[in-house]
ROBA-789784 format. One record per residue (C-alpha): x, z, y; residue number from 0. Coordinates in Angstrom, 3 decimals, decimal comma, always signed. Layout:
[[X; Z; Y]; NUM]
...
***
This chain:
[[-75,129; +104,188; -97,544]; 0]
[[-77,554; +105,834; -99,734]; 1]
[[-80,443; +105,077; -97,403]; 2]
[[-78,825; +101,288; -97,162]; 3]
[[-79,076; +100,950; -101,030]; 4]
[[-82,717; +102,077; -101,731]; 5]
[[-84,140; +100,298; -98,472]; 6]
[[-81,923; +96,770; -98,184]; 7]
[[-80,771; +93,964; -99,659]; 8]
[[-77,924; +92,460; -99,293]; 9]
[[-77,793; +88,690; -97,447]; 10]
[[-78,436; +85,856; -100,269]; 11]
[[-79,166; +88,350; -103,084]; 12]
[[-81,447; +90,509; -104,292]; 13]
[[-79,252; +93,155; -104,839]; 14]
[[-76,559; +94,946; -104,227]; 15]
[[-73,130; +95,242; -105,789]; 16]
[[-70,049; +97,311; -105,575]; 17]
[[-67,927; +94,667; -103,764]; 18]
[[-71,147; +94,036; -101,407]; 19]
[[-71,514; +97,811; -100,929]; 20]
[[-68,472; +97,962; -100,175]; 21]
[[-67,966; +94,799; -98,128]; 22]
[[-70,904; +95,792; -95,814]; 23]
[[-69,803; +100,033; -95,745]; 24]
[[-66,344; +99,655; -95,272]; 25]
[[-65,554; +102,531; -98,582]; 26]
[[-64,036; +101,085; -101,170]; 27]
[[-65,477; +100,229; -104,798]; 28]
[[-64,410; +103,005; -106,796]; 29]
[[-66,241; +104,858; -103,834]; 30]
[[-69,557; +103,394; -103,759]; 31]
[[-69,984; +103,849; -107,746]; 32]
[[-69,096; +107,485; -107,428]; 33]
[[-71,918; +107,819; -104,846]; 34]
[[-74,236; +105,704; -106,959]; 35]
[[-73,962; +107,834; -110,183]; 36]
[[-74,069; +110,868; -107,935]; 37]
[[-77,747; +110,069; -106,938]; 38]
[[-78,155; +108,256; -110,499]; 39]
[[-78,837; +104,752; -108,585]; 40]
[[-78,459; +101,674; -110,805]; 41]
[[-79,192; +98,420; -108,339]; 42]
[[-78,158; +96,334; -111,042]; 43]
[[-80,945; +97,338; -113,382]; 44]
[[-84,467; +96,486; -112,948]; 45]
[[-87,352; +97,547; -115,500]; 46]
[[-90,816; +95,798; -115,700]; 47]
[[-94,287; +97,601; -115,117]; 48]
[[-97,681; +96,415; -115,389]; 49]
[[-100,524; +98,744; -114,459]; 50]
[[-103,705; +98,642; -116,351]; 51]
[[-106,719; +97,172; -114,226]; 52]
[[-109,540; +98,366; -117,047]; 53]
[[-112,375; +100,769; -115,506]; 54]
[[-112,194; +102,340; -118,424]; 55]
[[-108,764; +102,989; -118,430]; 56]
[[-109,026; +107,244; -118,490]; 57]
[[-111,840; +106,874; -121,077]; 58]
[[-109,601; +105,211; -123,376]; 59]
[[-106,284; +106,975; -123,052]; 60]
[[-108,552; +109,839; -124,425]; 61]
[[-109,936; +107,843; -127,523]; 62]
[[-106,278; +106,939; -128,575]; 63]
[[-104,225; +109,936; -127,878]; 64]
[[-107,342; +111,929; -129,561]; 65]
[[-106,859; +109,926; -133,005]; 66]
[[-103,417; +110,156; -132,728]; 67]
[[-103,225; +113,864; -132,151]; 68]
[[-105,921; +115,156; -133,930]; 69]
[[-107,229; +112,308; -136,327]; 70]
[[-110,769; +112,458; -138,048]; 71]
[[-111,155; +114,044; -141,108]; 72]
[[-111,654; +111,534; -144,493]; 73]
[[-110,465; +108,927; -142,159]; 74]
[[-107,368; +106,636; -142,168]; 75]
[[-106,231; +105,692; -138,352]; 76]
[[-104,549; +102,220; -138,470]; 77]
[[-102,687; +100,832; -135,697]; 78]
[[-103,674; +97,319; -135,677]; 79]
[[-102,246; +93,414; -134,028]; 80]
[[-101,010; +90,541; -134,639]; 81]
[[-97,051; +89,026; -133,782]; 82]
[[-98,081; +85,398; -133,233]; 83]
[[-95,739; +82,752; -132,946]; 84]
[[-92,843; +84,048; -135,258]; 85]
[[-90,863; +81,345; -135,482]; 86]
[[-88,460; +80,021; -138,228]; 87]
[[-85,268; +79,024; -136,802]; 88]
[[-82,674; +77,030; -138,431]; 89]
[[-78,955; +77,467; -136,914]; 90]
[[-77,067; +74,660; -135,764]; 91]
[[-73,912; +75,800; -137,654]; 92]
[[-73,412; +78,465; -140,133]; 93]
[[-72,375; +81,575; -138,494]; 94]
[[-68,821; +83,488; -138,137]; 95]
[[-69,384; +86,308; -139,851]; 96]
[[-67,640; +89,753; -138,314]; 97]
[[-64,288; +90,608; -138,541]; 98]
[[-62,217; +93,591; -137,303]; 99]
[[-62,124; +93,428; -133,817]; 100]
[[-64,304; +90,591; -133,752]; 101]
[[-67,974; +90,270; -133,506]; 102]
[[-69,997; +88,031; -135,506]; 103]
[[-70,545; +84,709; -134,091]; 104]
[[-74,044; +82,388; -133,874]; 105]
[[-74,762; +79,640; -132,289]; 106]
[[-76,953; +79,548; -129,764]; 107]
[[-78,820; +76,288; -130,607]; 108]
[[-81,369; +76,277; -133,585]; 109]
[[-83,507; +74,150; -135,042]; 110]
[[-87,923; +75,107; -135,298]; 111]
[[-88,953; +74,332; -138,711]; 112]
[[-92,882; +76,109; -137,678]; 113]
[[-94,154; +79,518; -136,667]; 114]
[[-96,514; +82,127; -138,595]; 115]
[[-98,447; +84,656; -137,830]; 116]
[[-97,641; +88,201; -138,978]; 117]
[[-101,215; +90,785; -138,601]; 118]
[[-100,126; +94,368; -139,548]; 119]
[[-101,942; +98,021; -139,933]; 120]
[[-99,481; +100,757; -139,152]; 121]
[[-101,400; +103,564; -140,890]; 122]
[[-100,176; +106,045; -138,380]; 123]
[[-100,483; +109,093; -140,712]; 124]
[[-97,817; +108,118; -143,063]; 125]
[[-96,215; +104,993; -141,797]; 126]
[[-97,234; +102,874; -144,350]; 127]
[[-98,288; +99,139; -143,529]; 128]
[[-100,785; +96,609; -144,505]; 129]
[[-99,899; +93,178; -143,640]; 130]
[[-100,519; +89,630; -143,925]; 131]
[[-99,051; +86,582; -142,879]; 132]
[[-100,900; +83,379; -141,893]; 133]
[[-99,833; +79,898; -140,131]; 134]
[[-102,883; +80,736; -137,381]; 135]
[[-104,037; +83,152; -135,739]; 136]
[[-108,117; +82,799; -134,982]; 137]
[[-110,819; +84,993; -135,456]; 138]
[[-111,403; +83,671; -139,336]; 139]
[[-107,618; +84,910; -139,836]; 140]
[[-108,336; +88,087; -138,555]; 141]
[[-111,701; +88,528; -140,559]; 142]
[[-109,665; +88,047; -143,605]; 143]
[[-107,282; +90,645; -142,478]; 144]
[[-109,828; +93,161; -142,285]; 145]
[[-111,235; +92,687; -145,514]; 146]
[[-107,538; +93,209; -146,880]; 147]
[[-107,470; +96,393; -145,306]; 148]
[[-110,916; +97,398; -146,355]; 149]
[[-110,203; +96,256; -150,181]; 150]
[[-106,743; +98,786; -149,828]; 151]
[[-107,967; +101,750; -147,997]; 152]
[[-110,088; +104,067; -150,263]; 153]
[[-113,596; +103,534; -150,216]; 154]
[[-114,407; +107,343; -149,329]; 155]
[[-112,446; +107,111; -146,168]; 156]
[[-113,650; +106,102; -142,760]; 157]
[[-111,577; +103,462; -141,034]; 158]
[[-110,212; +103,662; -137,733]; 159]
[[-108,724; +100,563; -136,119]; 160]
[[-106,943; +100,910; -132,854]; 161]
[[-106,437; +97,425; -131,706]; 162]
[[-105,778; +95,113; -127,925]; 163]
[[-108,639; +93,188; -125,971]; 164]
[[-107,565; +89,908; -127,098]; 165]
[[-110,749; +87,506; -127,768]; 166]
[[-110,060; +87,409; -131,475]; 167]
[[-110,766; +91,211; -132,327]; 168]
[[-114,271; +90,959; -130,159]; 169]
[[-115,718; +87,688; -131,139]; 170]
[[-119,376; +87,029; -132,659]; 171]
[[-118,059; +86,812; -136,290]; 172]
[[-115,957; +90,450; -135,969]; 173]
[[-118,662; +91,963; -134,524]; 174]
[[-121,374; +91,019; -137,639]; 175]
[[-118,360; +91,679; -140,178]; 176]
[[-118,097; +95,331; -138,420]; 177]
[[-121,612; +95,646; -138,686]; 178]
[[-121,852; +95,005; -142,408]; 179]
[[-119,133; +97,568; -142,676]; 180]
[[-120,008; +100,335; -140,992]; 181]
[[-117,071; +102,627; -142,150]; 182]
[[-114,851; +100,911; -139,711]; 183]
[[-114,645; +101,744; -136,096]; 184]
[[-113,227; +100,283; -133,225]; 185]
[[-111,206; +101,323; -130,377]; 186]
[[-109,519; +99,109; -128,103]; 187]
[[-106,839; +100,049; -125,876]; 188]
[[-106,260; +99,854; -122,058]; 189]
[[-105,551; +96,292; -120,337]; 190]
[[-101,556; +96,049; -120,046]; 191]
[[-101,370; +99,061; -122,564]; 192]
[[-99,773; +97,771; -125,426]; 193]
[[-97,420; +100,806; -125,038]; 194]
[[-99,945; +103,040; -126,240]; 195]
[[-100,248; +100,675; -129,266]; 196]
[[-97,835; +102,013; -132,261]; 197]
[[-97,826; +98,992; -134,208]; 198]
[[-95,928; +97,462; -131,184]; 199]
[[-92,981; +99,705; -132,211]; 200]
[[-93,051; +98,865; -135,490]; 201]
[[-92,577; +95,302; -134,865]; 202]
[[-89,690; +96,203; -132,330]; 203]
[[-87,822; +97,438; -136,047]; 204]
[[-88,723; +94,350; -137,653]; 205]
[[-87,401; +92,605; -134,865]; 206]
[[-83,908; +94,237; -134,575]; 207]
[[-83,665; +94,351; -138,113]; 208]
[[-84,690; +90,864; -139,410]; 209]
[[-86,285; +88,287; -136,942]; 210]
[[-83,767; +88,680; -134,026]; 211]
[[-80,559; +87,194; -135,922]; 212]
[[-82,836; +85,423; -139,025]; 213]
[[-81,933; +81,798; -139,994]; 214]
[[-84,819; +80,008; -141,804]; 215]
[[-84,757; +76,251; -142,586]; 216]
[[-88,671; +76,828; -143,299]; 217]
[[-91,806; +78,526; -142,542]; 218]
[[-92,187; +79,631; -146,239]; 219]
[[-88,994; +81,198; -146,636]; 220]
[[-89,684; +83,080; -143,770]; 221]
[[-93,159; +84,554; -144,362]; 222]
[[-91,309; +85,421; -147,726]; 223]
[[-88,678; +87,457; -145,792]; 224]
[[-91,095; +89,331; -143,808]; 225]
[[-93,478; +90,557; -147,059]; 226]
[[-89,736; +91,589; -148,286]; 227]
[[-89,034; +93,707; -145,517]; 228]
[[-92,275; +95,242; -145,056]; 229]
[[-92,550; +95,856; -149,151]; 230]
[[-88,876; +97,884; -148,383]; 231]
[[-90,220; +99,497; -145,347]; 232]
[[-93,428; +100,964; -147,608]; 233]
[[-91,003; +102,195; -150,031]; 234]
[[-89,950; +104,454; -147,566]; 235]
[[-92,125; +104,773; -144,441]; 236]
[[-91,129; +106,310; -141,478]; 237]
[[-94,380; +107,963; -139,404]; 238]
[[-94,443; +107,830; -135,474]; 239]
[[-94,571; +111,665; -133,675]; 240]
[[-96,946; +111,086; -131,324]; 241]
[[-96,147; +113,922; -128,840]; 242]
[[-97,812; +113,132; -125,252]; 243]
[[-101,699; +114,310; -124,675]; 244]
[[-103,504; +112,426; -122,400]; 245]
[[-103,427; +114,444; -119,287]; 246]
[[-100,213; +114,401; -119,731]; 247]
[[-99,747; +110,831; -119,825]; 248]
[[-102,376; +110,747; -116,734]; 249]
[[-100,506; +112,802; -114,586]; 250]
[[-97,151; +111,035; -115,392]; 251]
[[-98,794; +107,555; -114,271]; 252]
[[-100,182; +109,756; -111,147]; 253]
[[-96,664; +110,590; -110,372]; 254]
[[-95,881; +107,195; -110,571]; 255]
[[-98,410; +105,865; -108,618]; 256]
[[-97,555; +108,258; -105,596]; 257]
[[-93,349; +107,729; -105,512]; 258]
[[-94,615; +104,056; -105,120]; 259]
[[-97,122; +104,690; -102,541]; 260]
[[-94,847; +106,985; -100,574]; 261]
[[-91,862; +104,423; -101,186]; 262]
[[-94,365; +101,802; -99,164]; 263]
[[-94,484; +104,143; -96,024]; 264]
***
């Protein structure tokens, strides 16, 4: 049954269920889910992977996890990107707010009243972030961002942005505005990496905390939100640990790669 569960699907689904188990094993149920958590086998959860295609893949895992681990001296390592499309959404109704025993209640049709952009540097020393909203998101945008950062990070300190490979952070005009300020270094992450990106878990918490259940009837109220939340989160900032090395990461993605590979045979 075990052998059944990893290696099959059930007919007209993808997979299997108790009751299907069950129907096609003749146990019962209660059975087949004490067998399942025995060899810890969930069929009814499914994660998502992408692996990183970059030939430079190994080269960069080092770069990151070195700044992270053991950061340059008289330098400031900012975890950099941008959550586009943030959109300000208007319920339909006015919500039900909780109750004992009950939960609170939304609708679950909105009105758009516009999106914004939100660019943010999770300094990755302290936790603290620089941010900025704007209504686009193009390589002018982004320019503007950096001088933000480079008018609010002393000007003894080297900066060190760790950012994605989308076209905006590589274009013509970045690369002559890097050029003119040489204290800033680049270092761009993996393809399908952003996992290795902090910032990305810092806008997970402003997600959960404020955009996931927000109600905005406009754009403007919602930008003003967000510079409300991240002026509370600077007044007490809440570092990343950054634990894994890169050879460990390596070897966990080796692992990976092989239980696949052997799962093929």
């Amino acid at each position: 049954m075990v052998v059944e569960t990893l290696e099959s699907t059930p007919e007209n689904a993808t997979h299997w269920s108790r009751a299907k188990m069950a129907e096609r094993s003749g146990l019962s149920p209660s059975t087949i889910g004490r067998i399942w958590k025995a060899f810890d086998l969930k069929p009814h959860r499914a994660d998502t992977f992408k692996l990183s295609n970059d030939p430079l893949f190994v080269e960069k895992v080092y770069d990151i996890c070195g700044l992270y681990l053991n950061p340059p001296e008289a330098a400031v390592v900012l975890s950099v990107d941008e959550k586009s499309q943030v959109q300000a959404l208007a319920r339909s109704q006015p919500a039900f707010p909780m109750m004992p025993g009950m939960p609170e209640k939304r609708t679950h049709d909105y009105l758009r009243h516009g999106t914004t952009s939100l660019f943010a540097a999770f300094n990755t020393a302290d936790g603290t972030v620089i941010s900025s909203t704007h209504r686009r998101h193009r390589t002018i945008e982004f320019k503007k961002f950096l001088s933000k950062i480079d008018s609010q990070v002393p000007e003894h300190l080297d900066v060190h942005l760790i950012c994605d490979n989308y076209g905006t952070h590589k274009s013509p005009a970045i690369q002559r505005w890097l050029a003119a300020h040489p204290r800033f270094h680049m270092h761009y992450t993996p393809t399908y990496s952003s996992w290795i990106n902090q910032v990305e878990r810092w806008f997970a918490y402003l997600t959960d905390d404020l955009l996931r259940r927000s109600d905005h009837r406009s754009v403007h109220a919602l930008e003003k939100d967000i510079r409300a939340w991240v002026a509370a989160w600077n007044e007490n900032p809440k570092p990343f640990i950054w634990t894994k090395t890169a050879e460990q990461i390596l070897d966990s993605i080796s692992r990976l790669l092989k239980r696949i590979n052997d799962a093929g045979h």
